[in-house]
N, C-alpha and C positions, 0 to 999 in steps of 0.2 A: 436619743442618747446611744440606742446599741449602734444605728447608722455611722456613728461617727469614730467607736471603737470598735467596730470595726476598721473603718478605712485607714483606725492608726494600726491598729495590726497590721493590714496588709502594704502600709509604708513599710515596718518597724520590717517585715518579713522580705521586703525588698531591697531593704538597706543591709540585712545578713547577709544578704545572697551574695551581694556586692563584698561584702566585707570579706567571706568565705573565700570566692573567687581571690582578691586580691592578696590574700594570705594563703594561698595554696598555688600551684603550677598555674600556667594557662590552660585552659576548655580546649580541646581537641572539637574542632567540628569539621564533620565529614559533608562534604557538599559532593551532590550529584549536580546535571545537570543535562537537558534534552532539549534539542534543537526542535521545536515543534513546525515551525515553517520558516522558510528560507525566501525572503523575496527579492526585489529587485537588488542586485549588487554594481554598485556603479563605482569603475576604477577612476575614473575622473576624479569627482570629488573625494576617494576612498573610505565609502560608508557604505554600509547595507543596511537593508533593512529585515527584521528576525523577530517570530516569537518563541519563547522559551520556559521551560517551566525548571523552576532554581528547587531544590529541597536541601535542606542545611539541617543536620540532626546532632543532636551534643546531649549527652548521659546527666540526667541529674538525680538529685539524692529522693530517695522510695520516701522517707516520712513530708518531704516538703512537698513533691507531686501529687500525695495520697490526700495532703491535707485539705486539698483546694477542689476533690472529686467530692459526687455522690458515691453513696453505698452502689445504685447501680454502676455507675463509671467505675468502680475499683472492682466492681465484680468484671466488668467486661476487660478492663486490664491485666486483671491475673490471669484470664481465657488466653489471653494472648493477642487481643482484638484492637483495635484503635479506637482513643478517646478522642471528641473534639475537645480544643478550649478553647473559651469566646473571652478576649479582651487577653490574651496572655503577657501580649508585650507591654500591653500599661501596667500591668501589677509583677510582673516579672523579669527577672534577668534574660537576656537577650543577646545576640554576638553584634548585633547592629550592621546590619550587613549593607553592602550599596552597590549600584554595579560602574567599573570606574571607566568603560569606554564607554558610557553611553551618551549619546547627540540628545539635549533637548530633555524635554521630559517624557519621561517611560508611564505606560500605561501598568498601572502594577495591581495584583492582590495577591494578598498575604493573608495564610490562614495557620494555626498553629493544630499540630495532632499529637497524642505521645502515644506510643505503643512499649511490652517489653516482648519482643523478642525471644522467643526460646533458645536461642544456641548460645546467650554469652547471657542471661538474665537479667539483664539490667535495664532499666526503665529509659525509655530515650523522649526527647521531647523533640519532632520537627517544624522545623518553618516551612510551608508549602508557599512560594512567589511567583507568580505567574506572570510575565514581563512579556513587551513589545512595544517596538518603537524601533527607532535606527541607532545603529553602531558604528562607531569610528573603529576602520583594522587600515593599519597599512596596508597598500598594494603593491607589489613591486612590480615594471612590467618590464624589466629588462629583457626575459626569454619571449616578451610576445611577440609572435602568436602561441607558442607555446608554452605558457605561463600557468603553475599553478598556484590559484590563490587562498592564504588562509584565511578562515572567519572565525573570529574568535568570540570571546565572552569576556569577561574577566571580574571575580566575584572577589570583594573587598570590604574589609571591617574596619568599620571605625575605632576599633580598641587597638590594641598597641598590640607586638607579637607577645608579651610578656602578660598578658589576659588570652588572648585569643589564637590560636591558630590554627589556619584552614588545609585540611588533607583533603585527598580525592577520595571518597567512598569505595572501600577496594570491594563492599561487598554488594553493590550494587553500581555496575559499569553508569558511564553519560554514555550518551548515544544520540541521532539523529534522524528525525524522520526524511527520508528522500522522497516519498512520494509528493509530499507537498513542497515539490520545489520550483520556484514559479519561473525561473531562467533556465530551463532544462534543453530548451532550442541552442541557448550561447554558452551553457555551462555543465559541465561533467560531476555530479556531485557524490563524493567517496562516500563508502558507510562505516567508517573510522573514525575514532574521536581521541585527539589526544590531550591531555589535561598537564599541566606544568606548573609547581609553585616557585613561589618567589618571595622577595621582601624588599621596599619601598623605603629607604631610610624618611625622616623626617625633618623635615627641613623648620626651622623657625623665622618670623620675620617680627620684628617688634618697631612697632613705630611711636613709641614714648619717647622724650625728649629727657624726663626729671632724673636730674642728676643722681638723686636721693636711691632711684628706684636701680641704680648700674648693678650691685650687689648682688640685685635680687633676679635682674633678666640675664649675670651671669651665670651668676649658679642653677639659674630654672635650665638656660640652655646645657649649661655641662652635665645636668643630670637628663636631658631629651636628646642630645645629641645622637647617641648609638639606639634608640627608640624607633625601633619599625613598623610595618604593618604588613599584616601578611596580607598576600595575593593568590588567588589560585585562576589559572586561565583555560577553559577549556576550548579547545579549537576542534573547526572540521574545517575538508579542505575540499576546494571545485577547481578543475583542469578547463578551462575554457575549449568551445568547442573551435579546432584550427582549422579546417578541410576548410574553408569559405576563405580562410585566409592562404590559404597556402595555393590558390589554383587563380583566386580573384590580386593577389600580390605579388605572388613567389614569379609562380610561372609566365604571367604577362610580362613582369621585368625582366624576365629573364629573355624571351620571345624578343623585345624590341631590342635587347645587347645583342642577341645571337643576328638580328637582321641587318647589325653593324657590318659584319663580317662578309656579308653579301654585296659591297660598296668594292673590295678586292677585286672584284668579277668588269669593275669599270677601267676601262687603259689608265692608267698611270698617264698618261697627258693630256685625260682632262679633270684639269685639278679641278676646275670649278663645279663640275658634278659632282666629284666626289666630296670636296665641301660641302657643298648645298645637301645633299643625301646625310652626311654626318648629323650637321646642323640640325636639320628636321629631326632627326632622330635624339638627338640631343633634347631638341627642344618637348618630343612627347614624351620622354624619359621624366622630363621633370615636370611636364604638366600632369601626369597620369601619377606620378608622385604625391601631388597636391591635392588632387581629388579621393584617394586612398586615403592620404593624411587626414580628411574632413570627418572621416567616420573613425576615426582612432583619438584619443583619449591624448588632451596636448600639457606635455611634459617636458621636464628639465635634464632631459639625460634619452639619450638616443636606446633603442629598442636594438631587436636584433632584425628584423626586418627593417630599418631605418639605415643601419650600418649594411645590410647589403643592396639596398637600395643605393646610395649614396656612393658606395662600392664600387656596381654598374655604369652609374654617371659618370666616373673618374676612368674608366674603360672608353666610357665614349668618347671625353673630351680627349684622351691621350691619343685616341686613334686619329680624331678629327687633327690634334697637332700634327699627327705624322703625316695625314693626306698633303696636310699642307706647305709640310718639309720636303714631303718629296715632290710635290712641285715647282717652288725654288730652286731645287738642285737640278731638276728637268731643265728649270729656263736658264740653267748656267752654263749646265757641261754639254748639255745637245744644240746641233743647231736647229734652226729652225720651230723649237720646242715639240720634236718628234722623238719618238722613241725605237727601238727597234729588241727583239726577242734575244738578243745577246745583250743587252747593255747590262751593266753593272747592279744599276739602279734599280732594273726588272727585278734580276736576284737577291736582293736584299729588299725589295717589296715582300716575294713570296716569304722570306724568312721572317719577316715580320710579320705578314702573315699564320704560318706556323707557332711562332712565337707567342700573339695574344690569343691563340685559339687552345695553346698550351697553358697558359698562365689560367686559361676561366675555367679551363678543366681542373686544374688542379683548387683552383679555388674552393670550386663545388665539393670536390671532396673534399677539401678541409671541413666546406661550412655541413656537408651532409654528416660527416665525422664527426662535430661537437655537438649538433643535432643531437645525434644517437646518443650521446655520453652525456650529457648537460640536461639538456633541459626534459628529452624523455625518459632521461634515467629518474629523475624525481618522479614522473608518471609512473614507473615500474616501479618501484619503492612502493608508492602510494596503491598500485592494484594488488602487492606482496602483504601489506597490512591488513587490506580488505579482507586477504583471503585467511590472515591469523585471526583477525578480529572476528570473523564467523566461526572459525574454529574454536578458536577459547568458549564464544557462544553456544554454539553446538556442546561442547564437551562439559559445559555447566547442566544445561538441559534447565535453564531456568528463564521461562519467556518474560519472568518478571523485570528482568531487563532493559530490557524493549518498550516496556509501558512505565507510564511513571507510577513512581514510589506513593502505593500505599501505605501510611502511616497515622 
């Protein structure tokens, strides 16, 4: 008999909690969160794979926490010391947390601790989740090779913003371990972490047909309608490493446009060499294209190596048209289809000459120009953060940061 008054107590004590919450503000809870290992990141599919350790902490009331401890656990609580508690989510209130980009099913443990704190006194109860599996982030790879990409998290309640909602821990940063980071040959990984919230309206779908019930899926949606759910997202961010791309891509394309230019150095009447020379050149432009393109990640929207690749070819094919203009013109206005060091034709060779050896310089500096500003200006941003985010750390002098949250 007491087995069983108890267990209605401890409904009757979980049903107040509910009731309290609902008749008071929403729960403030502070989520940390720490990137524990980082592994394979594949832009292809855009998922990676990550383990992480989640801790969500939210204030609850001194007589309900106190009432569920022993005499030792309330003594060690008033120390200042952490309590465990075994079964807390079954018998207690909870934010219900989930994590909302994750691929598949997550390997999870969830442990509950409450400590009070001395600087603000107040009793807090944590969720310790210790998570791994694979994550869906978008990838964008427009600036590849020079692309930086985010990996994010994203830490989500099932309760509505008007129960629950999620801030960033201001008193204990997220953070990242780099050392264990398993793509450190293809990927540059920052030691900055930045956390972002949000809110996810809610959408309803009802699939009842009974006329009777129209009333009632009215007014449920007009009162769910403006009903969200908070978000909070913590990201870190990896610079792919480019130097393999930039000598084994950049520079060989560039190398087979610049040996275009060496086809000038052939008389102007022999057209067909200088065709044939185009041609070939044309033709390993685009096969050496293909073979690059095999180890690169295939999408729906051109790169920025793709566009000057592509770039290159339309140099070459414009030159090859011109070989081939000027020698029709050769077999009209000379005879014999000879040429000689005064003709016209010579001089408007070289200036066309001049011309696309002019147009690929200036290219280069455009493309080395948006280089600089574009896509490594994000890298300079992102090594500028690094160096505030050690700073702020340093000037806290608190290495408990860095490790995860004992509670």
């Amino acid at each position: 008999m007491s087995t069983i008054e108890k267990g209605l107590s401890v409904f009757r004590n979980k049903n107040d909690d509910e009731d309290n919450l609902l008749a008071n503000k929403a729960v403030k809870v502070y989520v940390r969160l720490m990137f524990l290992r980082i592994g394979e990141i594949d832009t292809l599919n855009e998922k990676y794979q990550a383990q992480a350790s989640i801790e969500a902490r939210w204030t609850v009331e001194t007589n309900r926490i106190l009432s569920i401890l022993s005499s030792d656990e309330q003594k060690r609580l008033t120390e200042g010391k952490s309590v465990s508690l075994l079964k807390y989510a079954e018998l207690h209130w909870h934010p219900q947390l989930y994590i909302e980009n994750a691929l598949g099913d997550l390997k999870e443990q969830i442990r509950y601790t409450a400590k009070k704190p001395k600087e603000d006194n107040q009793i807090y109860v944590c969720e310790h989740r210790d998570i791994k599996g694979l994550f869906w982030e978008k990838l964008e790879l427009h600036h590849f090779p020079s692309d930086v990409q985010d990996l994010s998290i994203s830490v989500a309640s099932m309760l509505y913003n008007d129960r629950v909602i999620l801030l960033p821990d201001g008193d204990r940063k997220s953070g990242v371990n780099r050392e264990a980071f398993v793509d450190q040959q293809e990927w540059n990984l920052y030691s900055h972490v930045d956390t972002q919230q949000r809110y996810v309206t809610e959408f309803l779908l009802h699939d009842s047909d009974d006329e009777d019930d129209d009333n009632d899926r009215r007014q449920c949606f007009h009162n769910s309608e403006d009903r969200k759910r908070s978000i909070l997202t913590v990201t870190c961010h990896a610079a792919r490493q480019s130097n393999y791309f930039y000598w084994n891509g950049y520079c060989l394309i560039l190398l087979i446009t610049l040996m275009s230019f060496c086809i000038f150095a052939v008389p102007p009447d022999l057209t067909a060499n200088r065709i044939q020379t185009s041609c070939t050149l044309l033709l390993t432009s685009i096969t050496f294209r293909w073979t690059v393109n095999r180890s690169l990640p295939t999408i729906s929207y051109l790169t920025s190596m793709d566009k000057y690749a592509i770039l290159c070819i339309f140099i070459l094919v414009t030159l090859c048209i011109w070989h081939a203009c000027l020698g029709s013109w050769i077999f009209v206005y000379t005879p014999n289809f000879r040429t000689t060091q005064d003709l016209w034709l010579i001089h408007l060779d070289h200036c066309v000459f001049l011309g696309a050896i002019s147009v690929l310089i200036i290219i280069h500096i455009v493309l080395l120009t948006w280089l600089y500003y574009v896509p490594l200006k994000c890298r300079r941003q992102m090594a500028e953060k690094d160096i505030e985010y050690r700073q702020s750390i340093r000037k806290e002098g608190n290495n408990m940061k860095y490790s995860p949250l004992v509670i």
